[in-house]
C-alpha angles and dihedrals in degrees: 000000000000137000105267081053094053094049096056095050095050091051105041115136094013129108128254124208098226096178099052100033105030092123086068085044096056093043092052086046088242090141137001118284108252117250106226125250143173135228124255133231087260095049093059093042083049090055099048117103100209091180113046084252082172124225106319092068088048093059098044082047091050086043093048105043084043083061112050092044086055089054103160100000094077101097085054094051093054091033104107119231092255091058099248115132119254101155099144093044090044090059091037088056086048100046083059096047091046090046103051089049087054087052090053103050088044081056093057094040100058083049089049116027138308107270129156127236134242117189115226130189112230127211087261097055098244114126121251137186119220121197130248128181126228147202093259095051087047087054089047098055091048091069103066132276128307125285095278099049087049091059092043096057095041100060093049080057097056093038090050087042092054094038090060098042082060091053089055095054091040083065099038086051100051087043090039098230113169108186121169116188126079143265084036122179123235112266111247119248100205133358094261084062082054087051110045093043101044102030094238125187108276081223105055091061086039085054090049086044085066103035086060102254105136111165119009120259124230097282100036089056096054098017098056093048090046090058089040084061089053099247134162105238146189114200132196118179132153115260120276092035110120105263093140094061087034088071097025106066101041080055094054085045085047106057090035095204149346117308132172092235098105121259111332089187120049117181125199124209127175091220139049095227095047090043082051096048087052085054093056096045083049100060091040098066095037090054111134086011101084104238111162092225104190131183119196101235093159132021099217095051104048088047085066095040093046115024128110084293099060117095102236101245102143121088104193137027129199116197151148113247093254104059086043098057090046093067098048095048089057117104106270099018108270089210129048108205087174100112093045112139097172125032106180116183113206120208084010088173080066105041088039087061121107133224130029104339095032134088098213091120099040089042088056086052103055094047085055100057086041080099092159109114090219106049113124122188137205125202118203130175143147098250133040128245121196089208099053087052092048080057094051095052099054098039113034125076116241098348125210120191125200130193129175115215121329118349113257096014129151117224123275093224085066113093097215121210143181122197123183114220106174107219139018098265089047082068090060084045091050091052099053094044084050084043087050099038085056131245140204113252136231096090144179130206124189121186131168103254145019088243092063090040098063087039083055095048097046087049095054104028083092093053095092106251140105101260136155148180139237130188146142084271092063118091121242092247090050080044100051086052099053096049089048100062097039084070101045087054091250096121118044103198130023118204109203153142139258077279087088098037087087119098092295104155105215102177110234101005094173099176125035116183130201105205092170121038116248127253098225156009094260097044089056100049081049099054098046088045092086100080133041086049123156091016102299121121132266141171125226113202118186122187105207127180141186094280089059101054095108092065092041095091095060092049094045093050090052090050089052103052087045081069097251122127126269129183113255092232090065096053092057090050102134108261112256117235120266084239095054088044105057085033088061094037091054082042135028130206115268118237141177138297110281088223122129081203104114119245102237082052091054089043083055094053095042094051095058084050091045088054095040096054084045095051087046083058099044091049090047090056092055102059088040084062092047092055095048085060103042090054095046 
């Protein structure tokens, strides 16, 4: 007996499973091998469910297409082995089969993609589906990845997003920035950054290069993307810290290069010498690029060399208010601000400032001839006014305010020092025992007012020492000396006013003195803000005496906060009223003569000038009486 016998015998009455094992079938001769055959262009197209009709079309399409392949075999295929007919339970047992595949391969298309399926006869005669993608799946994976892939990426966009937000205040925190508005750039960490971001010109950090600017300070790295991105901005840094370059060179990105429209910038100081030192920055940095870079020195010339004539060839103008309202106030107007983009005002607490030594009003003037609709302007200064932010905010569009470090702060490179020294002569006293002990020029000396200046320089013009003075009675030409060879070291010491206290960048100021106490916070940290700049170091000396003692408490709290030391009792000094304090800043006390020459000397003196000007009357009269007479 061999083995197909076999086979049958022990087989006989069970059911075979023709569909699933037919291989085995074919190989124990229990039915004909299959010829193979392959489906036609109408079989597939048969098989394709162009609808979605779900699974129950899928399975009449499998059953169909399984019928028609099998042709005459089919009474083999249901035949069971022992030879006895079960035609209607064999295709019953095949319609489940076909249908729970069916069921299977739906399950993993609706995981993957949507894809329809053609049924296909193998070479071993077991139904396959072969996919085949759609328009819809097509459609579906256009639109991004699964759930699960959504919610993947998008929390490695929210974690990158808030890795990156910790990286920016990382930065704002070890530069101390504090900036308050919305929709607010990075700040830059070096000028290539700058570069690279914004497409500046290759020249303009070339030109910082040279200039001796290697990596940007505090407010140049949040203040110069901020004017990039065209914002109106308000701006609060110490003194020494960069603020010049920190508006110049987004203006020079700004206006790309030279063009004949008037002046598009247009730059505001309260003082000739710091207007002039803006000039000079400027055309540093547009050096090899072409900007016309003007400054106003007469009024009657600049009416002929830019008035309606003119032909327009200059880009940006730095001036003080006043020169600037005396030309449009000319008639016609001497100056078209028609075309400005930018209009900075530099040391905008100053010029913000009302009265006599205050620019409210030209001010008021200026921004009123700035007629262009898409002018934006930027305020930047070393101490901060309550008032000059209340302005802002009402008048600029979409404000964003910057301060580096604590409001109203002197800078921390500064070695701050009060000396008592009782009375008003102990002050002259104070000064030649600074002058003996010896001192590092080169020196400035602030005092209140120019009478006191010119009593100070006579007094020490025999000490020994190169020292001058500078002050509003001097002419521009006399100013422009002085300053001039201050910075060339042939004057020591310079004796001046709160003329000098704005913004004015003397290189290597080691000694700053304040021979007359200031008036105020701000003036203070003016005054001493002109040394320690651009991280060097400096030392602040301020004679007080008894008469000062109301303003004491505000110094004292600005040293302290510096970080110098300040004696406790001058801490707890009783606060002044907010009357008594704007009445002593409009107004100084007024204290004695600065002279050596001894008093009695002075009442002498002032006795034989007292008779001579009695016997002139008397004489006068005299005649007076002769005269009378002579006519009666």
């Amino acid at each position: 007996m061999d083995a197909f016998e076999l086979f049958r015998k022990l087989g006989a009455g069970a059911k075979f499973d023709l569909k699933r094992f037919r291989s085995d079938a074919e190989r124990f001769k229990v039915v004909r091998p299959q010829k193979k055959e392959e489906p036609g262009p109408d079989d597939i197209l048969a098989g394709i469910d162009f609808f979605g009709g779900g699974e129950h079309d899928n399975v009449s399409i499998s059953n169909k297409q399984y019928q028609q392949d099998d042709g005459g075999e089919a009474e083999e295929d249901s035949r069971p082995v022992g030879g006895q007919p079960q035609r209607a339970e064999k295709r019953k047992q095949d319609s489940e089969a076909a249908s729970q595949k069916m069921s299977k391969k739906k399950k993993n298309n609706k995981k993957q993609t949507q894809d329809l399926s053609v049924v296909s006869v193998s070479h071993q005669g077991s139904v396959e589906v072969e996919g085949i993608q759609w328009t819809s799946s097509v459609s579906g994976a256009a639109k991004g990845p699964s759930g699960a892939n959504k919610d993947k990426n998008k929390f490695s966009q929210k974690r990158l997003k808030h890795l990156h937000q910790e990286k920016v205040n990382r930065i704002r925190h070890q530069n101390r920035i504090n900036v308050h508005g919305i929709d607010i750039p990075d700040p830059v960490d070096t000028f290539e950054e700058l570069q690279e971001e914004y497409q500046l010109n290759p020249r303009i950090i070339q030109n910082l290069r040279a200039a001796g600017f290697q990596t940007p300070t505090p407010i140049q790295m949040q203040a110069i993307p901020l004017m990039l991105h065209r914002r109106e901005i308000l701006a609060c840094a110490p003194t020494g810290s960069g603020k010049t370059v920190a508006f110049c060179l987004p203006l020079l990105a700004h206006l790309h290069q030279p063009t004949n429209k008037g002046f598009r910038a247009l730059i505001i100081s309260p003082t000739r010498e710091l207007a002039s030192q803006t000039h000079r920055e400027l055309c540093k940095l547009s050096q090899g690029i072409g900007f016309r870079v003007h400054i106003i020195d007469k009024g009657a010339v600049a009416a002929k060399k830019y008035g309606p004539k003119s032909a327009r060839k200059f880009d940006i103008l730095v001036t003080t208010p006043n020169r600037l309202i005396y030309l449009l106030k000319q008639d016609p107007p001497a100056m078209d601000l028609s075309s400005v983009e930018w209009l900075v005002v530099d040391e905008s607490d100053k010029l913000f400032e009302e009265g006599k030594t205050g620019f409210r009003d030209q001010l008021a003037t200026i921004f009123l001839a700035c007629t262009s609709p898409h002018i934006r302007r930027a305020l930047f200064s070393a101490t901060f006014a309550l008032d000059v932010e209340q302005w802002c905010h009402l008048n600029l569009d979409n404000l964003v305010s910057i301060s580096i470090g604590h409001r109203n702060s002197a800078a921390d490179t500064v070695e701050q020092e009060l000396l008592f020294v009782g009375t008003e002569n102990g002050k002259l006293l104070a000064m030649r025992d600074l002058i003996k002990k010896g001192f590092m020029p080169p020196v400035l000396v602030f005092v209140q007012s120019i009478e006191r200046a010119r009593e100070l320089f006579h007094e020490l013009v025999y000490e020994g020492i190169n020292v001058d003075v500078i002050h509003a009675d001097r002419t521009q030409q006399q100013r422009d000396n002085v300053v001039s060879s201050f910075r060339s070291g042939k004057i020591w010491v310079l004796i001046c006013t709160a003329l000098l206290a704005r913004g004015i960048d003397f290189k290597g100021i080691n000694l700053v003195i304040n021979y007359d106490f200031p008036t105020s916070a701000v003036e203070y940290i003016h005054r001493i803000g002109r040394t320690g700049r651009a991280g060097h170091k400096g030392k602040a000396i301020t004679f007080f005496t008894e008469d000062d003692k109301p303003l004491l408490r505000s110094i004292a709290n600005v040293i302290k906060q510096a970080g110098c030391p300040v004696p406790d009792y001058m801490i707890g000094f009783k606060k002044i009223h907010s009357k008594l304090r704007r009445k002593l800043e409009k107004k100084p006390p007024r204290r004695t003569t600065i002279r050596t020459t001894p008093r009695f000397l002075m009442k002498k003196g002032g006795s034989k000038q007292s008779r001579r000007q009695r016997k002139k009357k008397e004489g006068d009269s005299t005649e007076l009486a002769v005269t009378k007479n002579s006519a009666s």
